[in-house]
C-alpha positions in Angstrom: -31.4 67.2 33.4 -27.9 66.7 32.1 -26.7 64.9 34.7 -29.5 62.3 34.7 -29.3 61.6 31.1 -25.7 61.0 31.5 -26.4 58.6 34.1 -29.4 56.7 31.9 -26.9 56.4 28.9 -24.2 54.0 30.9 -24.8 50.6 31.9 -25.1 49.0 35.5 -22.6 46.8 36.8 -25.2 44.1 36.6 -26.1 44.8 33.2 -22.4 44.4 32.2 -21.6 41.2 33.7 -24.7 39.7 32.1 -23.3 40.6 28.7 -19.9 39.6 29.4 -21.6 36.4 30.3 -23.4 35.9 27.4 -20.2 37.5 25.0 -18.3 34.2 26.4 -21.3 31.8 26.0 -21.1 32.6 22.5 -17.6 32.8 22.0 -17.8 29.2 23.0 -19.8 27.9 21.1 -18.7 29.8 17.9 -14.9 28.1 18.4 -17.0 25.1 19.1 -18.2 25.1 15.6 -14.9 26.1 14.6 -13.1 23.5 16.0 -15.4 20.8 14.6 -15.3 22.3 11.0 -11.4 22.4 11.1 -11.2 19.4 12.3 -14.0 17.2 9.9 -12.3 19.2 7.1 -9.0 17.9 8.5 -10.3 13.9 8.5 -12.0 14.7 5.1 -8.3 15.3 3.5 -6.8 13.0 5.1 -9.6 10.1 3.8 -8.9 12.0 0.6 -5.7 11.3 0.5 -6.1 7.7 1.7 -8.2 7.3 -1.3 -5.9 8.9 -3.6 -3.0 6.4 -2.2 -4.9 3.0 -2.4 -6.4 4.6 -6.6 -3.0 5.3 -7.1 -1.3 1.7 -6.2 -4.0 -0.2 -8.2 -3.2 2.4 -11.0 0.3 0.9 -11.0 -0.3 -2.3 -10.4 -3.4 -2.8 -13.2 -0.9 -1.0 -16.0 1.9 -3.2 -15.0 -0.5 -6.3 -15.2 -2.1 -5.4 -18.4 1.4 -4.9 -20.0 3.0 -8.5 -18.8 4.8 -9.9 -21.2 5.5 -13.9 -21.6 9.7 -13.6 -21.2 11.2 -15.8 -18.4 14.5 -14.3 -16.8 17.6 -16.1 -15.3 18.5 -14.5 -11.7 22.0 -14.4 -10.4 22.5 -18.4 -10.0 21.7 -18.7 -14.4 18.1 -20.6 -13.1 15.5 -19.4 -15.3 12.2 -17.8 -14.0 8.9 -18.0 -15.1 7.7 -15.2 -16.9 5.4 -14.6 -14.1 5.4 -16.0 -10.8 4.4 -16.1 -6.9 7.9 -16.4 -4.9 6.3 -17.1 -1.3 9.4 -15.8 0.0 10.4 -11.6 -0.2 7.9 -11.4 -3.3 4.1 -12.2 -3.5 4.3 -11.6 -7.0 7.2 -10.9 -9.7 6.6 -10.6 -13.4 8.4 -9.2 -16.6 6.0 -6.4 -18.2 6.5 -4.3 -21.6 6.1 -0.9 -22.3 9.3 0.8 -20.2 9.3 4.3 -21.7 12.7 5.2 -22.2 12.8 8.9 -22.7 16.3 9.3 -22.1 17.3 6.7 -25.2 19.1 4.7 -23.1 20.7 1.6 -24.0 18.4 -1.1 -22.4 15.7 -3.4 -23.1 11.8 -1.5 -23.2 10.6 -4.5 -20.8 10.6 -4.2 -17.6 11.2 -6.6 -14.2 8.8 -5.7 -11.8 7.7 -7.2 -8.3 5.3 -6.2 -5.4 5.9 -7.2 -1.5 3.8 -6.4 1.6 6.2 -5.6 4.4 5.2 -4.3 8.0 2.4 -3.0 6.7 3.3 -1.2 3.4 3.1 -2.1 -0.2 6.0 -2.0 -2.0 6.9 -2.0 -5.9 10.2 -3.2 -7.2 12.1 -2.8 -10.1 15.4 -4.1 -11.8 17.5 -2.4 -14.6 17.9 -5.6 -16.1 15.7 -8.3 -16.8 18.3 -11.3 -16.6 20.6 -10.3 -13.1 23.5 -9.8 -11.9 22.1 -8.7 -8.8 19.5 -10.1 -6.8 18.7 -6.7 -4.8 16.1 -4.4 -6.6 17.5 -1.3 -8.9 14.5 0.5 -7.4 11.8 0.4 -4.8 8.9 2.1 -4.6 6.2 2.7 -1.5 2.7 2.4 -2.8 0.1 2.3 0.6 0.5 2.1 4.2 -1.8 0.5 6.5 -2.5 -2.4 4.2 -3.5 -5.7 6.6 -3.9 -8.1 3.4 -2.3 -8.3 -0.3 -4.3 -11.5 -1.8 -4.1 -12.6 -5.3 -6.2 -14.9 -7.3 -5.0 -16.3 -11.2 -7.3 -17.0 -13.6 -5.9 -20.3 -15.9 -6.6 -21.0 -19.2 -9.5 -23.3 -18.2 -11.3 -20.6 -16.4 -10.6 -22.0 -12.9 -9.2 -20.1 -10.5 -5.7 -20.4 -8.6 -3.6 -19.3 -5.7 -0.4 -19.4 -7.0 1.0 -19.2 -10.4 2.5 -21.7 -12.3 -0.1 -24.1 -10.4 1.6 -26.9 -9.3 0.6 -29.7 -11.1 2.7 -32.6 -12.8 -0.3 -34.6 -14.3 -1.1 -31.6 -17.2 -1.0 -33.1 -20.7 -0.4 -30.1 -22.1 2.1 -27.5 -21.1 0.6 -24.4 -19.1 0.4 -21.7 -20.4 2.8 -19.1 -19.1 0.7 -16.5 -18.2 -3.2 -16.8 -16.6 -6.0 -15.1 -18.3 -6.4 -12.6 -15.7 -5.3 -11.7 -12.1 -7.6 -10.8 -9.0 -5.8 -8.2 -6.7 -7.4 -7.8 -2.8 -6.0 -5.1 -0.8 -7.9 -5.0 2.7 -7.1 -1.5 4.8 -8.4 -0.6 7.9 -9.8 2.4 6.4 -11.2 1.4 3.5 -11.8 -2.6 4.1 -11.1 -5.0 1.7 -11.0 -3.7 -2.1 -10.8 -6.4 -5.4 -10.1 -5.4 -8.6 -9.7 -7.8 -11.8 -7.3 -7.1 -14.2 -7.3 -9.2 -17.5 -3.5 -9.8 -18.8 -2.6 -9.4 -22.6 -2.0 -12.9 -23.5 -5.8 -13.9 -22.0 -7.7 -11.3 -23.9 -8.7 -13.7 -27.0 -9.1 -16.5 -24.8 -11.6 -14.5 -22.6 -13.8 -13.1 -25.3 -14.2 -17.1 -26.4 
């Protein structure tokens, strides 16, 4: 009697292949599941972070819009510059801003030069030290966003009609223009996120918007 129970309590060779076989099947499919969760949590941050990029580069360029100020500069050849302006050339837009904390108490102006380019893809803020220059080359330039296709801008003028560039181009005004426009339109189009506006009304246009 001993010696069959021993037998009955061990298992046939048949018996474990079958749950070897079905050990594996589920081993699969649980680093199935694993694999999938790792990696939708993987695309998940990475959209996160995507996000948290483009938030962040209309972040800077909304409190550097909302702070521009109406103070031309001269560049390196003594020609003055407009306040703010469209270049068409290395800059899509340049302005002067205010409100350039200076913890350090350093001796310099509290405004603030400031210009944004779209190169190979990548959206870049620039700085200068100094607001007229003695150098054409930026103090300081900052990456924003990859990936960006389009930077577009739009200026509302002081007649509520919108523009492309800024100062608009035309001789026949009977009144001088303004120097800055009531508000600015900012497009950034991505291939993750498509194409994104945001308004941002400038300091100078805020009583002439609430008329």
């Amino acid at each position: 009697m001993r010696g069959y129970g021993s037998r009955q309590a061990g298992f046939t060779l048949l018996e474990l292949l079958i749950a070897l076989a079905i050990f594996a099947v589920l081993s699969t499919l649980a680093y199935g599941s694993l694999r999938s969760a790792l990696l939708n949590r993987e695309l998940s941050q990475e959209r996160t972070e995507q996000l948290a990029r483009l938030q962040m580069a209309f972040l800077f360029i909304g409190r550097d819009l909302e702070q521009a100020v109406e103070r031309p500069i001269r560049d390196t050849y003594g020609d003055t510059r407009p306040a703010l302006f469209t270049p068409q050339q290395t800059y899509r837009l340049e302005f002067t801003r205010a409100g350039w904390n200076n913890p350090a108490q350093r001796r310099r102006s509290t405004l603030q030069r400031v210009a944004y380019s779209l190169k190979e893809g990548q959206l870049i803020r620039h700085s200068w030290w100094m607001l007229d220059r003695t150098d054409e080359k930026p103090t300081y330039s900052q990456p924003l966003l990859d990936g960006v296709e389009e930077f577009q801008l739009r200026f509302l003028d002081h007649e509520l009609k919108w523009k492309r560039e800024w100062p608009t181009l035309n001789s026949s005004e009977e009144k001088p223009q303004p120097a800055l426009p009531l508000a600015v339109e900012v497009t950034i189009e991505t291939a993750e996120w498509g194409r994104i506006r945001r308004l941002f009304q400038l300091p100078a246009g805020e009583t002439d918007v609430q008329k």
